[in-house]
VODREN-801150 format. One record per residue (C-alpha): z negated, y negated, x negated. Coordinates in pm, 1 decimal. Layout:
% residues N
<c3->Z&c2->Y&c1->X>;
...
This chain:
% residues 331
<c3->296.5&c2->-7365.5&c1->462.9>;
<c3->495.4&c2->-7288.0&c1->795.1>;
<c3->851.3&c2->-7106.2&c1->678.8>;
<c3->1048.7&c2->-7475.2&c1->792.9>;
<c3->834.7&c2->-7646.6&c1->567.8>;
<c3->916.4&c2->-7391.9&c1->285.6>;
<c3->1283.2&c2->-7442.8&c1->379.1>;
<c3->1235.3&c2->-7837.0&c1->353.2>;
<c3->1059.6&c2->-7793.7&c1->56.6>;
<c3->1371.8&c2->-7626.3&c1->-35.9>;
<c3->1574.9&c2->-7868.5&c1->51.6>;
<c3->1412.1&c2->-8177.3&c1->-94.3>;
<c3->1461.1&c2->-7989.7&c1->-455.5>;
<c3->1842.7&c2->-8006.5&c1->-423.8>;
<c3->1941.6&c2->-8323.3&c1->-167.2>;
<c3->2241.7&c2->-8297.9&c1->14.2>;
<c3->2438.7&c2->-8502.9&c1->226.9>;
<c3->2460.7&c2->-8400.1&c1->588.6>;
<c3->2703.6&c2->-8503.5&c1->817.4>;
<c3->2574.8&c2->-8629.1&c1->1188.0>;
<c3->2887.7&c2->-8733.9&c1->1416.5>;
<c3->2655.5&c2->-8722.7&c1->1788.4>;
<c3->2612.1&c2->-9078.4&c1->1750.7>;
<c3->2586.3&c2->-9119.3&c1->2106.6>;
<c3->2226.9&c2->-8910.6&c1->2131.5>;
<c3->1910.4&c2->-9015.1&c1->2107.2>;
<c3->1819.7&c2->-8756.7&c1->1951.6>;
<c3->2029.1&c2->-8761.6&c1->1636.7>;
<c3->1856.7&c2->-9099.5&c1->1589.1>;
<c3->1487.1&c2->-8956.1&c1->1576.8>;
<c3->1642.8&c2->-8664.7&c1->1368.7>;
<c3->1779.7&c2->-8874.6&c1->1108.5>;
<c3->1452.3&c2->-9099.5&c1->1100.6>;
<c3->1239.7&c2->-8794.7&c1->1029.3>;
<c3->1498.9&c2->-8635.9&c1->761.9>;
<c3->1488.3&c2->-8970.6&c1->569.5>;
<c3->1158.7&c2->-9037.4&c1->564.4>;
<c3->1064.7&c2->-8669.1&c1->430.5>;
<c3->1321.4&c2->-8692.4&c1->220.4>;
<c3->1495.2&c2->-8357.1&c1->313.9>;
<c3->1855.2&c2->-8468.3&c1->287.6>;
<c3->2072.9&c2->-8763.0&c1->264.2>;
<c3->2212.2&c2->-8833.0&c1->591.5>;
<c3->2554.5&c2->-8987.8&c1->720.8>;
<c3->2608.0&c2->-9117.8&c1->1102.0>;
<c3->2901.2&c2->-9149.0&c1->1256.3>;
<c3->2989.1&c2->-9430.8&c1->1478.2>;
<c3->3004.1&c2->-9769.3&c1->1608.8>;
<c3->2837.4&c2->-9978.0&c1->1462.6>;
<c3->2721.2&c2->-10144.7&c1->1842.4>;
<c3->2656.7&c2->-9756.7&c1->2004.8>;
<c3->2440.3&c2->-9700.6&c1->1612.3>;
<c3->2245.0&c2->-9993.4&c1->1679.1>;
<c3->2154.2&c2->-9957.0&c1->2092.1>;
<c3->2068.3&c2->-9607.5&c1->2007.8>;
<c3->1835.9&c2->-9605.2&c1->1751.2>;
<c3->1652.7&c2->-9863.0&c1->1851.8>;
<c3->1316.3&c2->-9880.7&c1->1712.6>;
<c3->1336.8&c2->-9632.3&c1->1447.7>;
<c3->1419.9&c2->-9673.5&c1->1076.6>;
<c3->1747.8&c2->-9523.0&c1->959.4>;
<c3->1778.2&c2->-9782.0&c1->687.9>;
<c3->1828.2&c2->-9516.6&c1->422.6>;
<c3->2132.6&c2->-9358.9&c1->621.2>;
<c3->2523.1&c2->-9422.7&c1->590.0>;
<c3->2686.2&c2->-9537.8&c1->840.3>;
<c3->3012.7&c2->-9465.8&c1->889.8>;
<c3->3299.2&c2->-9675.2&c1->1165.7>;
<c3->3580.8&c2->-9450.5&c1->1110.8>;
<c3->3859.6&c2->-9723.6&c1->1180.8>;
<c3->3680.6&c2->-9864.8&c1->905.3>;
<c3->3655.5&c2->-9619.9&c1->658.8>;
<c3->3795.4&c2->-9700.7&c1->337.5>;
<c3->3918.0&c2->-9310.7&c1->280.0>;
<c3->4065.3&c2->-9317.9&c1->671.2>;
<c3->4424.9&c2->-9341.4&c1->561.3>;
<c3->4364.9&c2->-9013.5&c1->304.4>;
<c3->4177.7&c2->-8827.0&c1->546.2>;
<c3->4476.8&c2->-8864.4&c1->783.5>;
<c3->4730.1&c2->-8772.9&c1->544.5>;
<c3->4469.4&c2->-8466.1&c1->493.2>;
<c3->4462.5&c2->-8365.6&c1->798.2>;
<c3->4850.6&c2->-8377.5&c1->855.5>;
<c3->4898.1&c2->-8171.9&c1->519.0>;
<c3->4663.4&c2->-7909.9&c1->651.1>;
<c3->4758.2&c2->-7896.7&c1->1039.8>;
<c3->5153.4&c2->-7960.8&c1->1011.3>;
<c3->5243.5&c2->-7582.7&c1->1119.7>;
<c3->5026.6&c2->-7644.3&c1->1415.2>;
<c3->5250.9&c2->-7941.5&c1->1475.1>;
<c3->5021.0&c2->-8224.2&c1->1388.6>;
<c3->5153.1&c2->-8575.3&c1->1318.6>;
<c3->5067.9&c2->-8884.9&c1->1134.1>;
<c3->5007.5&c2->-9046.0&c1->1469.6>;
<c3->4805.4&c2->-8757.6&c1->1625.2>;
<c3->4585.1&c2->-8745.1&c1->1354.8>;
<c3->4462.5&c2->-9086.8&c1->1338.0>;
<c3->4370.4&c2->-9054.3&c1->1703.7>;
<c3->4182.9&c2->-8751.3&c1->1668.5>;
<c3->3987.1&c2->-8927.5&c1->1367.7>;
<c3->3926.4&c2->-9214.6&c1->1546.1>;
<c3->3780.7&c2->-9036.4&c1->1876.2>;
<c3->3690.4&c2->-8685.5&c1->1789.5>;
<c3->3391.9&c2->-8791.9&c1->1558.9>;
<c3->3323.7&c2->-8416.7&c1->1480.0>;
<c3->3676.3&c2->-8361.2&c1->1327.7>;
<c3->3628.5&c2->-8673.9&c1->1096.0>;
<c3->3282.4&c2->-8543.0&c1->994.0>;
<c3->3432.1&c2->-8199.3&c1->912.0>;
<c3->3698.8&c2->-8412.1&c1->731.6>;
<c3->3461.4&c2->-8590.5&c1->518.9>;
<c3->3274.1&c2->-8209.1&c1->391.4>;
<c3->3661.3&c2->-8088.9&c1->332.4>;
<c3->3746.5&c2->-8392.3&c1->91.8>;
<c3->3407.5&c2->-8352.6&c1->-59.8>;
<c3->3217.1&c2->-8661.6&c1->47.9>;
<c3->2966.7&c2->-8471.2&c1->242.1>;
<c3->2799.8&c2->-8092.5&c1->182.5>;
<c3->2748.1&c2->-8010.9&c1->568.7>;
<c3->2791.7&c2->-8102.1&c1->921.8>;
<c3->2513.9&c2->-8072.6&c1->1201.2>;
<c3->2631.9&c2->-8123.3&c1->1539.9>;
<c3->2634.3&c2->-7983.8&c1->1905.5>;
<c3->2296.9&c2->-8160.2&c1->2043.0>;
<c3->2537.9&c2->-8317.7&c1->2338.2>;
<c3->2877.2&c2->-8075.7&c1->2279.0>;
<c3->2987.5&c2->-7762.0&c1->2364.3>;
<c3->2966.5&c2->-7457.2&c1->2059.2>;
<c3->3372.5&c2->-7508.6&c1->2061.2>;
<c3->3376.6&c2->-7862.1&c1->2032.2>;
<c3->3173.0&c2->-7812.3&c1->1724.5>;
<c3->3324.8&c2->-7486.9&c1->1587.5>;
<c3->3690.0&c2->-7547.9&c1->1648.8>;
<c3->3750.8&c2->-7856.0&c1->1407.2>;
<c3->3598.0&c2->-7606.0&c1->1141.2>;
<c3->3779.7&c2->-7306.0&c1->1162.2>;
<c3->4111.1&c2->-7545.4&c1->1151.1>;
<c3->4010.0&c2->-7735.7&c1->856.8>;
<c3->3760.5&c2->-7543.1&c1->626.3>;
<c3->3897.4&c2->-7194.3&c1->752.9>;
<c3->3707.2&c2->-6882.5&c1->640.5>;
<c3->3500.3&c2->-6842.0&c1->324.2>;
<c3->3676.1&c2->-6626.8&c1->43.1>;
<c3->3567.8&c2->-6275.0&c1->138.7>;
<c3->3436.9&c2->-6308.1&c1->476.1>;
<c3->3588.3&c2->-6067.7&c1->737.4>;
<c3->3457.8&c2->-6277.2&c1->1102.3>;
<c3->3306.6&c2->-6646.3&c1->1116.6>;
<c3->2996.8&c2->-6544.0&c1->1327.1>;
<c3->2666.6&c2->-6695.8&c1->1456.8>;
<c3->2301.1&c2->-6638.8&c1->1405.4>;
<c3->1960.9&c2->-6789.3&c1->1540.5>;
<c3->1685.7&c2->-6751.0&c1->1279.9>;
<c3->1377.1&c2->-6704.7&c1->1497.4>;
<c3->987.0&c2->-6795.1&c1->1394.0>;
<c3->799.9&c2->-6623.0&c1->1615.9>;
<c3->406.6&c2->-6779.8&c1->1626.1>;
<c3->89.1&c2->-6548.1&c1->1555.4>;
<c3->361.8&c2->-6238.0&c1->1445.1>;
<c3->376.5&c2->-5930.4&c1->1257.4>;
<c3->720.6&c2->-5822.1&c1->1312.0>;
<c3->958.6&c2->-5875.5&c1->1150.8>;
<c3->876.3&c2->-6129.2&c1->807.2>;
<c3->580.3&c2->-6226.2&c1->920.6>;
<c3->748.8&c2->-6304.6&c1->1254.4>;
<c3->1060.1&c2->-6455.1&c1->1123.1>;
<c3->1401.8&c2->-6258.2&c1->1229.3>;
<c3->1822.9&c2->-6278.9&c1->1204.8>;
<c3->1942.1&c2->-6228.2&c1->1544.2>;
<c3->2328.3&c2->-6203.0&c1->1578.4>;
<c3->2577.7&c2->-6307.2&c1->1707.0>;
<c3->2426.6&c2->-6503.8&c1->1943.3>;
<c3->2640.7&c2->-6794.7&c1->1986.1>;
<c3->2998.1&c2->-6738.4&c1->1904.9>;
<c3->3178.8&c2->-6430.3&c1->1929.4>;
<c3->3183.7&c2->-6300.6&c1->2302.5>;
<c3->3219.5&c2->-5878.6&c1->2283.0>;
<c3->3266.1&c2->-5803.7&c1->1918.6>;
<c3->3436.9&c2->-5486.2&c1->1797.9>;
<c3->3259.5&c2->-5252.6&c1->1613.5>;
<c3->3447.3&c2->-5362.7&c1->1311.7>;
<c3->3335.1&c2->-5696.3&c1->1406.8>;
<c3->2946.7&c2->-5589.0&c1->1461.7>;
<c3->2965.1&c2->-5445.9&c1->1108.6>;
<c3->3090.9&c2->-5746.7&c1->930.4>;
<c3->2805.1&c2->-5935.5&c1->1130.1>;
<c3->2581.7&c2->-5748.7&c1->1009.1>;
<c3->2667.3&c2->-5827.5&c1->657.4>;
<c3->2658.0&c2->-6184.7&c1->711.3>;
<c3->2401.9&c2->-6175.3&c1->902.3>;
<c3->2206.2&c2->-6007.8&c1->595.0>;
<c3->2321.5&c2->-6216.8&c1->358.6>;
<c3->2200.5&c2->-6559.3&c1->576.2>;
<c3->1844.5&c2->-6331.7&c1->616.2>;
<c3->1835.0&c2->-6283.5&c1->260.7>;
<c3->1919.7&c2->-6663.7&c1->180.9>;
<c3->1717.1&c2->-6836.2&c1->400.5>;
<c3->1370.5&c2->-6601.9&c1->404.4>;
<c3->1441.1&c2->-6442.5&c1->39.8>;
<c3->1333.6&c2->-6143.5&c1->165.8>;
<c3->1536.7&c2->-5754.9&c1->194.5>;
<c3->1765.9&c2->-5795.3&c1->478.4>;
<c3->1642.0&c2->-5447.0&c1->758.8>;
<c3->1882.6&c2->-5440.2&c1->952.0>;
<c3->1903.1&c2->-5266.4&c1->1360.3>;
<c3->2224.7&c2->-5240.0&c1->1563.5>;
<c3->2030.7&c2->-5287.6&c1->1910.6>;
<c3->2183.1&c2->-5098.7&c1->2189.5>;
<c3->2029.0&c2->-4957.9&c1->2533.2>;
<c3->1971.1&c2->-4613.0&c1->2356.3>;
<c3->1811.1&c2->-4474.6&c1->1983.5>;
<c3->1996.5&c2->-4216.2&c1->1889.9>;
<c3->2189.2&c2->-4052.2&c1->2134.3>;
<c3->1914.4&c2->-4104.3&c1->2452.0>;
<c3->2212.2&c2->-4193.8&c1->2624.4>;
<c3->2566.8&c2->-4180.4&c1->2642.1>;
<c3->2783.5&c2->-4435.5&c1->2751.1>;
<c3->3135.4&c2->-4611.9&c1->2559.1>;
<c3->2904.0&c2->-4936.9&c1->2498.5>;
<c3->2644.7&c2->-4727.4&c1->2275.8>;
<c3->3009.6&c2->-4557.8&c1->2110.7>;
<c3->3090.2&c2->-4889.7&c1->2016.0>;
<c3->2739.5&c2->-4960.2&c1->1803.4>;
<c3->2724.5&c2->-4601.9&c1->1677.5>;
<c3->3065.5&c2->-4661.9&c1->1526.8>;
<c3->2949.7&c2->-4988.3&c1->1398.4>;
<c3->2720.3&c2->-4823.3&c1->1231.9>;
<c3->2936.0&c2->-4587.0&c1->1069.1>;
<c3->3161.7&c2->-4900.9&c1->925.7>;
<c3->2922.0&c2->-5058.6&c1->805.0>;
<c3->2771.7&c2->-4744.7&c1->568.4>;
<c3->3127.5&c2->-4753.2&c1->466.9>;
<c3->3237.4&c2->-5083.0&c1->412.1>;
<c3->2839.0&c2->-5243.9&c1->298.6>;
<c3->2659.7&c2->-4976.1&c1->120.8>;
<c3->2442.9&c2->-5158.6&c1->-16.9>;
<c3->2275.0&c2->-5256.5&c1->317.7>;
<c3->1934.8&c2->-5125.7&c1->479.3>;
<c3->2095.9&c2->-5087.8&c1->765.2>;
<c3->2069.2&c2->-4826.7&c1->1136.7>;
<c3->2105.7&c2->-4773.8&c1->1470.9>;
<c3->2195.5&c2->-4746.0&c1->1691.4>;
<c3->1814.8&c2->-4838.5&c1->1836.5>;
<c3->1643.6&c2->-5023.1&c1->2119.0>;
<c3->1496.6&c2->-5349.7&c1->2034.6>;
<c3->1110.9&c2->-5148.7&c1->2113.3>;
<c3->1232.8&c2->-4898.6&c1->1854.7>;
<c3->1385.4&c2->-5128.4&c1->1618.2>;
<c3->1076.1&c2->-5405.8&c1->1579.9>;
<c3->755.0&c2->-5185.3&c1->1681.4>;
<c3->656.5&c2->-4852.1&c1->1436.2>;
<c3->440.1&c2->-4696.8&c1->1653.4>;
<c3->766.7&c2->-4658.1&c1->1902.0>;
<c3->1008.6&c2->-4635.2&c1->1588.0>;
<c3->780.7&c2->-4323.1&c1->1463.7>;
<c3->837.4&c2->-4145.1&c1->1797.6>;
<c3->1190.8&c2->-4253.1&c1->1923.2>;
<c3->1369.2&c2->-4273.2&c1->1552.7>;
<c3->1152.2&c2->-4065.2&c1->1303.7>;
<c3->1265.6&c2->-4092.9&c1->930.2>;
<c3->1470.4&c2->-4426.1&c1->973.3>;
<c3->1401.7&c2->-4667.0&c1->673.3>;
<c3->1488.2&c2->-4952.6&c1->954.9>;
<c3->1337.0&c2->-4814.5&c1->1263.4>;
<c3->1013.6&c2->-5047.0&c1->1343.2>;
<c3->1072.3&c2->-5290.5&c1->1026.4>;
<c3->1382.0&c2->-5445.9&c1->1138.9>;
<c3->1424.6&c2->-5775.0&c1->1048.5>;
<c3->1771.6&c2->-5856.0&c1->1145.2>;
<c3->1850.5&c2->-5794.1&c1->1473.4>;
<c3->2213.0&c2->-5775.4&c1->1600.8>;
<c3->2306.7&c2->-5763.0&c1->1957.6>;
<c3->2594.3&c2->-5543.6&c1->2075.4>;
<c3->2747.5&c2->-5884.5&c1->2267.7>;
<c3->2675.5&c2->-6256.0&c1->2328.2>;
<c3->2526.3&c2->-6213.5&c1->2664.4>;
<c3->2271.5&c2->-5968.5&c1->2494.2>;
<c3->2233.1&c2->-6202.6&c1->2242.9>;
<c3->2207.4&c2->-6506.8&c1->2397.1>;
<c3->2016.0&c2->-6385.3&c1->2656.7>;
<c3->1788.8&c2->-6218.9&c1->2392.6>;
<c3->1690.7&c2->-6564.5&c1->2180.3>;
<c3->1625.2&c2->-6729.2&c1->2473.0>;
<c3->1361.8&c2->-6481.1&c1->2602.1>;
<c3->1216.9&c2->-6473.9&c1->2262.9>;
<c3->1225.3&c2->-6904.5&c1->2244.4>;
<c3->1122.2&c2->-6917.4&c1->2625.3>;
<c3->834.8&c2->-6669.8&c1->2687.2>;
<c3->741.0&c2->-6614.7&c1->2348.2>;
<c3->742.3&c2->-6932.7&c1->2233.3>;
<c3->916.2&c2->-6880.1&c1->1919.6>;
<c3->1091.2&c2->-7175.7&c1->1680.3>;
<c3->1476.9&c2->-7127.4&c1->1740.1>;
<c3->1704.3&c2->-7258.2&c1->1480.3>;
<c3->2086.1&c2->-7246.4&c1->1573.9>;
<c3->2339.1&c2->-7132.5&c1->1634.7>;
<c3->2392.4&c2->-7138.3&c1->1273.1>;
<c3->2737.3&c2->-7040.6&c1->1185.2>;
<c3->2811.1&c2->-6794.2&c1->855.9>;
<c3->3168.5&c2->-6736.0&c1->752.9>;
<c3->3309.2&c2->-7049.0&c1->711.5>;
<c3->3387.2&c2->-7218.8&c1->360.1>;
<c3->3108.5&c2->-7489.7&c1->399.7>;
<c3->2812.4&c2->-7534.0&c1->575.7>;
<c3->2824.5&c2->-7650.8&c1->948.5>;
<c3->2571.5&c2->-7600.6&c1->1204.6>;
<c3->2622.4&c2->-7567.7&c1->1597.0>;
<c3->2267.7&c2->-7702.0&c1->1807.1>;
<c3->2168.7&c2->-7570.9&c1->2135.0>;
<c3->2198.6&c2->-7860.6&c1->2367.5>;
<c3->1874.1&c2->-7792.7&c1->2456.3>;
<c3->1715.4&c2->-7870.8&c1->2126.9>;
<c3->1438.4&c2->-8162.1&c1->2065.0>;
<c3->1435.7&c2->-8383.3&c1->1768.8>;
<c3->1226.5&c2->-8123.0&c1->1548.2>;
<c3->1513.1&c2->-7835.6&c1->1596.0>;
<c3->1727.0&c2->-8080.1&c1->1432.2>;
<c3->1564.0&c2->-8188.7&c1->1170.6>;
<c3->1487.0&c2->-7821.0&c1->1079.9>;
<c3->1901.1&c2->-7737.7&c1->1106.3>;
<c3->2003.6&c2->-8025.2&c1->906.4>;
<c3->1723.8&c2->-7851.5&c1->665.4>;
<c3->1889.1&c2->-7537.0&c1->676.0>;
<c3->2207.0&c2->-7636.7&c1->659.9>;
<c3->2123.5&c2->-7810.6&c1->347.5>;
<c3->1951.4&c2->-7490.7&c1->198.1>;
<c3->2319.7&c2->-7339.3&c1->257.3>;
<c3->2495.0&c2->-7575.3&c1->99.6>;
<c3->2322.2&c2->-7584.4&c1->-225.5>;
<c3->2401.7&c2->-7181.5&c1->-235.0>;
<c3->2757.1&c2->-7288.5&c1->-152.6>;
């Protein structure tokens, strides 16, 4: 069994209710056809009832609930909700019911707040911060969390590395040039999500340009003092760097370049020193290697909500709406 079936097998032995608001993509559509029928989560669309029905043309989404906002019975408390929670920020009665009615994201995240859905898929057609920023407003950080962050878990085909190919790489889709206080506390998430979703020992490498001191420059400072937080601050994680990606993944390079590390060539959490490594990092691996990319999934926040790269297909969503339904039974 490939590791997304294992994770919709997962799934299907807790069901969920996951939130899809892009009623305006095709996509979503197929998504939510495929979800029902395997029975991976129960599923809740967002929209007009005339855009539902041109859209999904063709496919069976019988077994979904759909939802017109203007004609939600819980519209009027969600509104109320939303001005309780957003007041200091100066929303009003008014402004709220106009978000709800045409920011379809902000009612979904609405609907996991007041407990009528687990999680919230979206991004196939909007930006990361059209997706993100509704959630940090309204279901804020989770108790303990230092840094809402963002991973990609990666399934590499016919691989080694790694678990059995599969790999954490963070951030890759939210925060822009972390701190090294910031890099630490991804790292933690990070091994927590690794540990969640693959139930396997988080290894985790803080990637850099240079393993150990090959070169000197204020960008490698920054991950060798992320290091050094996060020995501090997370103990308990398998954790070093700072290393090159050759020396963090491959042992024959790991035994030469970083001799002794407990990380070094086993790493299976990878976290980039910035989003343009990152990003530019899970694309190369998706691209050319032809790896499964799930993401960005977001760790941090209260409840479960998943960004999608807008370059996803049909599968990648039905495979983040599984994930994200994995999280929120651990929620």
């Amino acid at each position: 069994m490939s590791f997304i079936e294992e994770i919709k097998a997962r799934a299907r032995r807790n069901i969920k209710t996951i939130v899809l608001p892009e009623s305006e993509d095709r996509r979503i559509y197929e998504a939510a056809a495929k979800t029902l029928e395997e029975g991976n989560a129960e599923i809740v669309i967002i929209g007009k009832e005339e855009m539902i029905r041109n859209k999904s043309t063709g496919l069976d989404i019988s077994k979904a609930t759909l939802i017109d906002p203007e004609k939600y019975e819980k519209f009027d408390l969600y509104v109320d909700k939303l001005v309780e929670l957003r007041k200091a920020k100066g929303m009003t009665q008014e402004l709220a019911r106009e978000t709800m009615l045409n920011d379809y994201t902000t009612f979904g995240v609405m609907m996991v707040k007041m407990g009528d859905a687990d999680g919230l898929v979206s991004g196939a057609c909007h930006s990361s911060a059209n997706t993100l920023r509704p959630c940090l407003q309204i279901l804020k950080t989770a108790p303990g969390t230092k840094l809402v962050s963002a991973f990609f878990l990666m399934i590499v085909p016919d691989c080694n590395l790694g678990e059995r190919g599969t790999f954490v790489f963070g951030d890759c889709g939210l925060n822009q040039n972390p701190t090294s206080e910031e890099l630490a506390a991804i790292a933690e998430s990070s091994a927590k999500s690794f540990e969640l979703l693959v139930g396997k020992e988080a290894k985790i490498a803080m990637l850099s340009h240079s393993t150990k001191g090959s070169a000197k420059h204020e960008d490698i400072d920054k991950v060798t003092r992320a290091v050094e937080i996060a020995h501090e601050h997370y103990p308990g994680l398998k954790l070093d760097g700072e290393l090159q990606l050759d020396a963090a993944i491959i042992p024959e390079v790991a035994a030469f370049k970083a001799p002794g590390s407990d990380v070094a060539g086993k790493a299976n959490v990878l976290i980039f020193p910035d989003l343009d490594a990152g990003n530019i990092g899970y694309k190369l691996v998706e691209r050319l290697g032809g790896a499964e990319a799930y993401g960005p999934l977001t760790q941090g926040i209260a409840a479960p909500v998943n960004d999608l790269s807008r370059g996803c297909d049909a599968d990648d969503i039905v495979g983040v709406i599984a994930i994200t339904a994995v999280q929120a039974a651990a929620y």
